[in-house]
C-alpha positions in Angstrom: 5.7 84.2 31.6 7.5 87.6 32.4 5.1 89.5 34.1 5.3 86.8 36.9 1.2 86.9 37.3 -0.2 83.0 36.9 -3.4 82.5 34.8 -5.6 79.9 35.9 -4.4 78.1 33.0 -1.3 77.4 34.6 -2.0 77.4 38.4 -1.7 73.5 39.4 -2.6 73.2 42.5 -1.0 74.7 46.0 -0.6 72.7 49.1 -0.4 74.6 53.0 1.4 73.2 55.9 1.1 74.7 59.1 3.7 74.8 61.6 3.9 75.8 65.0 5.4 79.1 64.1 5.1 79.6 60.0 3.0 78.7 57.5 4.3 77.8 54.3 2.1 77.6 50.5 4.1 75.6 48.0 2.4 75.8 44.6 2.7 73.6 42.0 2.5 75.0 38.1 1.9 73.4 34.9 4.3 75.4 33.5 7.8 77.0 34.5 7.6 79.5 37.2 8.9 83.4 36.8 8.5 86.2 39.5 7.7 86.6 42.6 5.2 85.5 45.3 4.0 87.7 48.2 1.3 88.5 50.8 -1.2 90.8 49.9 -0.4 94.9 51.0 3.4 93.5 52.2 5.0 92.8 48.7 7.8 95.9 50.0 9.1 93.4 52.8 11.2 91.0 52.7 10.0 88.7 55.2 6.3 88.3 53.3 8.2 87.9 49.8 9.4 85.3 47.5 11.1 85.3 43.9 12.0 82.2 41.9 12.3 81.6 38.4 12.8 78.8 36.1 11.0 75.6 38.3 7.3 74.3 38.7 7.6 74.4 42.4 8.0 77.5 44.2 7.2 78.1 47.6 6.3 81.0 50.3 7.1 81.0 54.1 5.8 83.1 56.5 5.7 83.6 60.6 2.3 83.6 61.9 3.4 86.8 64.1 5.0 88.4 60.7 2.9 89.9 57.4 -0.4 90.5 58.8 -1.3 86.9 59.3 -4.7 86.4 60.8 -5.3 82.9 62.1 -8.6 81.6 62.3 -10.2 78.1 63.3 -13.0 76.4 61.4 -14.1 72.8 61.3 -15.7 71.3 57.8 -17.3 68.1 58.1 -18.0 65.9 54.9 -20.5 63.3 54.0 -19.6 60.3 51.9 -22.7 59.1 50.2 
């Protein structure tokens, strides 16, 4: 992969954790990773960016005050039948 864009093909599956003051998405490819990952209309700062290469993990962190994060509450409920 050199352009760095994942198909859905390859996208595994991404996991979020929440802290108190980032929030970090670690993604997890079927295939080796190359480029860069970034928040949307922010890939020009540093802060909202992050480039790996060669791994099936990779990983973004960002501050919840930092890269136009918006945080919003919601509550899902689910049935088990």
């Amino acid at each position: 992969m050199t352009s760095g864009y994942l198909s859905s093909h390859d996208l595994g599956k991404a996991e979020v954790e929440c802290g108190e003051d980032t929030i970090e998405v670690v993604f997890l490819t079927e295939s080796v990773f190359q480029g860069r990952i970034y928040v949307v209309g922010h890939s020009n700062d540093g802060r909202c960016v992050s480039r790996d290469t060669g791994r099936r993990t990779t990983s973004i962190t960002v501050r919840k005050d930092q890269c136009g994060v918006a945080i919003t509450r919601s509550v899902s409920l689910f049935h088990h039948c």
